[in-house]
GUMI-588080 format. One record per residue (C-alpha): residue in three letters; x, y, z. Coordinates in pm, 1 decimal, always signed. Each point is the difference from the previous one (the first is absolute). Layout:
<rs>
{"ala",{X,Y,Z}}
...
</rs>
This chain:
<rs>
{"unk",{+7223.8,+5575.6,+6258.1}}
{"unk",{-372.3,+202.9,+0.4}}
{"unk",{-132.5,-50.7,-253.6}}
{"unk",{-176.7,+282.4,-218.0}}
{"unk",{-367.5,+141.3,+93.8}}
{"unk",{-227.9,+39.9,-282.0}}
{"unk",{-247.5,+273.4,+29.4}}
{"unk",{-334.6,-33.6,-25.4}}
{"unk",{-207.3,+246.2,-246.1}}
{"unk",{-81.8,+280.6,+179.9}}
{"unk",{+168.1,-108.6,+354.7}}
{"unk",{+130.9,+310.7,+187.3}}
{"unk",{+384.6,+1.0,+29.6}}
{"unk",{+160.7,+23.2,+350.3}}
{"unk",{+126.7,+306.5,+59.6}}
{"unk",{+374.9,+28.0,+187.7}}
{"unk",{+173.2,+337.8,+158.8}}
{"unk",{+384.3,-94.7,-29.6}}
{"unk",{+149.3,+176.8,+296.1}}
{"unk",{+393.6,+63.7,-36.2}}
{"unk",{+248.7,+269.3,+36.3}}
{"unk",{+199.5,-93.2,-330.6}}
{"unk",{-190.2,+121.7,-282.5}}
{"unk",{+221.7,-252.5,-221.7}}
{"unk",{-133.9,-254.9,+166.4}}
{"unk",{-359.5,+107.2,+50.2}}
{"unk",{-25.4,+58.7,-366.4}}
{"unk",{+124.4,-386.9,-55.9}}
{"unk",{-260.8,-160.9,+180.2}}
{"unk",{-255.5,+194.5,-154.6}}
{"unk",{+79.6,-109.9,-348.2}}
{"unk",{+26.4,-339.6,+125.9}}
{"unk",{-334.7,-29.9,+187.8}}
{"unk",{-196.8,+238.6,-265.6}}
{"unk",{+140.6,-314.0,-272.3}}
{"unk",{-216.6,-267.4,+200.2}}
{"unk",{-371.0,-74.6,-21.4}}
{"unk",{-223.8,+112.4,+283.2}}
{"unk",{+240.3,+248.7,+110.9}}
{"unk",{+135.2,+384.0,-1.6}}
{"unk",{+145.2,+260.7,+129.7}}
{"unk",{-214.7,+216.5,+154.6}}
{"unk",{+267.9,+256.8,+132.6}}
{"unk",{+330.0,+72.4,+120.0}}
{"unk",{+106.9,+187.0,+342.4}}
{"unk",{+374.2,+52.1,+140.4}}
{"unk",{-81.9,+9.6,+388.7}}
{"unk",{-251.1,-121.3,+225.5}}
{"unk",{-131.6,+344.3,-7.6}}
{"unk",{-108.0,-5.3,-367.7}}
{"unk",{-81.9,-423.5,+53.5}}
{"unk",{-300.9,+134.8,+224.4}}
{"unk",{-134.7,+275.3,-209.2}}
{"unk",{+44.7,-234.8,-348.4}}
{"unk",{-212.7,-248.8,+208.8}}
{"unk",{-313.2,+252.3,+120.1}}
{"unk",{+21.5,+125.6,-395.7}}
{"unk",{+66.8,-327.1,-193.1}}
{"unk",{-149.3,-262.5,+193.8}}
{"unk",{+211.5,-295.5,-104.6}}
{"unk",{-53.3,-313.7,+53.4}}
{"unk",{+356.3,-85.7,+145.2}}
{"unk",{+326.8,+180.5,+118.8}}
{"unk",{+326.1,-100.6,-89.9}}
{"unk",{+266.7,+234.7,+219.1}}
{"unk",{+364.8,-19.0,+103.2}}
{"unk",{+29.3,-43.2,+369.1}}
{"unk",{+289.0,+276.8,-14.8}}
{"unk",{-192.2,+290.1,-78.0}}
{"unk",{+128.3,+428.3,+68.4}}
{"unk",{-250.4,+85.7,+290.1}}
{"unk",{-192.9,-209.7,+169.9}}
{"unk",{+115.7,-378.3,-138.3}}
{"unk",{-173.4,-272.4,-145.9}}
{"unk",{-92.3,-174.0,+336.0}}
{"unk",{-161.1,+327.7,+85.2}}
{"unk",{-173.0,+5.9,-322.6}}
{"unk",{-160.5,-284.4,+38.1}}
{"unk",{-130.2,+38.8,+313.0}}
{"unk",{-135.7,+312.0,-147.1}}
{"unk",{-181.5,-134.9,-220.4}}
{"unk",{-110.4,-256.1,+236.0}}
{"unk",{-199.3,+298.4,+174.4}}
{"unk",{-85.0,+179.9,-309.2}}
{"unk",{-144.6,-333.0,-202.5}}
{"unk",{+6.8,-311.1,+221.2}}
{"unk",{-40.3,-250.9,-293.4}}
{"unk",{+280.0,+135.5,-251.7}}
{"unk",{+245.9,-232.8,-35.8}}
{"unk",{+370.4,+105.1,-28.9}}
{"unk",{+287.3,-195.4,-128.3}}
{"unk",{+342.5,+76.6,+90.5}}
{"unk",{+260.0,+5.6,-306.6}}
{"unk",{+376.5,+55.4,+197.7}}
{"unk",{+354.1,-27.4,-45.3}}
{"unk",{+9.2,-134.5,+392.0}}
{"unk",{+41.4,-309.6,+217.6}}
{"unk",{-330.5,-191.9,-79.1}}
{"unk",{+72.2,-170.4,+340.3}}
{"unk",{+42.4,+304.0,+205.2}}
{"unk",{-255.1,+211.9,-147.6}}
{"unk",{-314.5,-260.8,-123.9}}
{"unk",{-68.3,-42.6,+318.9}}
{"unk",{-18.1,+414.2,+111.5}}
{"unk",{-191.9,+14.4,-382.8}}
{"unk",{-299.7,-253.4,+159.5}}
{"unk",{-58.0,+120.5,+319.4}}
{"unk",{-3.4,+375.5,-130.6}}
{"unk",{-282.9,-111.9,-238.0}}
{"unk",{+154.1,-93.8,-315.3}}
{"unk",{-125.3,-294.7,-231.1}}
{"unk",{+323.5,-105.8,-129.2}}
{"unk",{+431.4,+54.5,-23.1}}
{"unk",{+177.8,-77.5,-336.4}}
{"unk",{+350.6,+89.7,-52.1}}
{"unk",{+91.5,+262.4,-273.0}}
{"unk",{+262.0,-293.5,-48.7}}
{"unk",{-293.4,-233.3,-129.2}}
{"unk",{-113.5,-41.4,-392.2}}
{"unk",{-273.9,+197.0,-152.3}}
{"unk",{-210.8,-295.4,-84.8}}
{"unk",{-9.5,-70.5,+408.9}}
{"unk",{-56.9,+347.9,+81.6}}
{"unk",{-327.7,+9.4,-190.3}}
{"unk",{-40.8,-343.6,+132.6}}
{"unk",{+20.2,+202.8,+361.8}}
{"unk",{-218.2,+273.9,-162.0}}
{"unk",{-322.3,-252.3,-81.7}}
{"unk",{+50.1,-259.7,+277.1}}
{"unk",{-36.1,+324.0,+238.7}}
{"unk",{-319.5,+141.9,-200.5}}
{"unk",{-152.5,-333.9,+25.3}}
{"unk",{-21.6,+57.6,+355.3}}
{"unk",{+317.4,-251.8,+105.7}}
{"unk",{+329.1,+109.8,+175.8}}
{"unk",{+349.4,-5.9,-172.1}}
{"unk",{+302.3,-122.4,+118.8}}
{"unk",{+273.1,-173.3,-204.2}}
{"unk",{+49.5,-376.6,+184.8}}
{"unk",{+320.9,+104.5,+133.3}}
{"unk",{-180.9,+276.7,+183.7}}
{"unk",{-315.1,-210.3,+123.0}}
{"unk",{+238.8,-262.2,+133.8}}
{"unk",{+232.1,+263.0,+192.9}}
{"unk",{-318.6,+129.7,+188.4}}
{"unk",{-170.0,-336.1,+43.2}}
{"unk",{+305.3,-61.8,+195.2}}
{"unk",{+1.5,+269.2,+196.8}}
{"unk",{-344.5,-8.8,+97.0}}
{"unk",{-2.3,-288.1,+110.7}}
{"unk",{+401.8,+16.7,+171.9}}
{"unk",{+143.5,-316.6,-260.6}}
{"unk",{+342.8,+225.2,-106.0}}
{"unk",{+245.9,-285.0,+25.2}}
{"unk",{+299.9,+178.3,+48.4}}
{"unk",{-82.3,+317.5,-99.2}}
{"unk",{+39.5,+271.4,+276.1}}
{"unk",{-212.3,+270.8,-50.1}}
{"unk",{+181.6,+321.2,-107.3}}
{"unk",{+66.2,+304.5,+254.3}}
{"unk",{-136.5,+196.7,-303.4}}
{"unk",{-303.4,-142.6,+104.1}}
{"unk",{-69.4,+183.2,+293.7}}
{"unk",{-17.7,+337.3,-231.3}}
{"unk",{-333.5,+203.0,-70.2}}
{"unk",{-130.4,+35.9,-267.2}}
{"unk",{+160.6,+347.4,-78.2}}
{"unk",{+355.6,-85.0,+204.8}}
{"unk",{+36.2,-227.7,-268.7}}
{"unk",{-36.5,+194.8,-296.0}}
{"unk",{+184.2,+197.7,+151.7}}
{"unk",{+246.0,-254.0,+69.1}}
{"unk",{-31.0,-96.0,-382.4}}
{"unk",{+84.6,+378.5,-118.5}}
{"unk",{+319.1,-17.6,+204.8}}
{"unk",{+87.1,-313.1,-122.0}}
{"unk",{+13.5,+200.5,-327.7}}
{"unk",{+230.5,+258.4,+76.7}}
{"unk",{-250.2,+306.7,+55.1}}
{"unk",{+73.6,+264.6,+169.4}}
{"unk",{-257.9,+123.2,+305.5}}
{"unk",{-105.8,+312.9,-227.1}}
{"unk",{-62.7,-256.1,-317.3}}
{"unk",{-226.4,-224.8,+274.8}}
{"unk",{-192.8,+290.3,+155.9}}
{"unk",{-69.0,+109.4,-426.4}}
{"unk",{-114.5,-355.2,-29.4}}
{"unk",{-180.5,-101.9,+319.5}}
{"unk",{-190.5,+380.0,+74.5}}
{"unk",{+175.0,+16.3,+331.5}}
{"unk",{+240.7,+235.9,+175.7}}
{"unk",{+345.4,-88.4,+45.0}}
{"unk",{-86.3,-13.6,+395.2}}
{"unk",{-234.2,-278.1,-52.1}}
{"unk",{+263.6,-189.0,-262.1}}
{"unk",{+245.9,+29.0,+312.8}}
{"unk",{-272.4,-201.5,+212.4}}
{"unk",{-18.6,-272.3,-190.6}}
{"unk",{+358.1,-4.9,-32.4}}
{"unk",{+13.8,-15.5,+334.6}}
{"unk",{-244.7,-239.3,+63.9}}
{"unk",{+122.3,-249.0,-305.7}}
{"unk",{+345.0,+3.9,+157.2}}
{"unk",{-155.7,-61.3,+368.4}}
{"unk",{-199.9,-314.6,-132.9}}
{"unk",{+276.3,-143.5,-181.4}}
{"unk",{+269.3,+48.5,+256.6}}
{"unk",{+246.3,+273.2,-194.8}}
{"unk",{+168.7,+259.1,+152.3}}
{"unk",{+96.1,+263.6,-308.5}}
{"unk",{-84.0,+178.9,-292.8}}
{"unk",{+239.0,-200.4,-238.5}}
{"unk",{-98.7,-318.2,+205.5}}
{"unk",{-343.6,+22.1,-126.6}}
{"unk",{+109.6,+95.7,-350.3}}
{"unk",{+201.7,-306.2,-69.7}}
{"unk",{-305.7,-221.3,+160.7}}
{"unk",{-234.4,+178.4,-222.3}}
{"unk",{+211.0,-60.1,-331.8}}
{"unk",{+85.2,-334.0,+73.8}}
{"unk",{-390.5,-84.3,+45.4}}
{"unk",{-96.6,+181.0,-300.3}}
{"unk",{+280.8,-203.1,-168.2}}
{"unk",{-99.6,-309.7,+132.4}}
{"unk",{-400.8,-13.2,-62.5}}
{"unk",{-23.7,+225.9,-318.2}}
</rs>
């Protein structure tokens, strides 16, 4: 367990935007950071959209987003803040497969991946171990992609699911939760045309030939690794 930072008289306290769609939730993890030493809430923002403008305005010190975001998602976030300020860090905070998505969170730019699954006392552990300049990933995680770096899966086969984009699988994910095409267009910013493409495309890459095909592979995945 982290243990508790004292802060200094008159040391600055970190400043965090908490990015998330749920306002439930966003307003959680404010009261629990604001409670700790050395760090607050600068602001709140519901897309990646209002993540970028909080981040010109506020200036904060770290981001903390979803990776399923309405709009452009949190992948895409972070690589826009990559362009927009190369040395903020962002920490992902998600419901999804650690072992799936850590991975797409590091090479987008990200810092760090904790699981919305995980306790509060290890999410601020996340939260300072990031500010101090250090990646986070829980050991689970770190061992997953050490092995698959370096090829040492012992009899793990790596998943079609794989093979998905970036967007294909959030797609995929969405599915996998019984939305509709008009509910993922809302969500994603796209047109239904382009949701049919990836359809297309997801079922191409992992060899299905219907509509109801892919449904029942999406809700078993999102069964199976949520």
């Amino acid at each position: 367990m982290a243990r508790t930072k004292t802060l200094k008289t008159g040391e600055a306290r970190k400043k965090i935007l908490v990015v998330d769609d749920h306002a439930v939730l966003r307003e959680g993890l404010t009261a629990q950071i604001n409670r700790e030493p050395g760090l607050i809430v600068c602001g709140q923002a519901e897309n990646a959209r209002e993540a970028v403008a909080a981040v010109e305005k506020l200036e904060p010190d770290l981001v903390l987003a979803d990776i399923t975001l309405p709009g452009r998602n949190g992948l895409e976030l972070i690589r826009d803040l990559r362009a927009l300020r190369p040395g903020l860090p962002v920490l992902v905070l998600s419901m999804h497969d650690a072992s799936l998505f850590a991975e797409r969170v590091l090479r987008a730019g990200g810092r760090g991946y904790i699981s919305k699954q995980q306790s509060g006392q290890r999410l601020i552990h996340a939260i300072r171990q990031v500010l101090g300049g250090r990646i986070y990933l829980s050991d689970e995680v770190s061992t997953q992609l050490f092995d698959s770096l370096t090829g040492q899966r012992p009899g793990k086969t790596l998943s079609p699911v794989e093979q998905l984009t970036d967007r294909e699988l959030e797609v995929f994910t969405l599915i996998g939760q019984a939305r509709e095409t008009k509910e993922i267009t809302r969500r994603l910013g796209m047109s239904a045309k382009t949701v049919e493409a990836h359809r297309a495309s997801i079922k191409r890459k992992l060899k299905l030939k219907t509509g109801p095909e892919l449904t029942r592979h999406a809700v078993l995945w999102v069964e199976a690794v949520q």
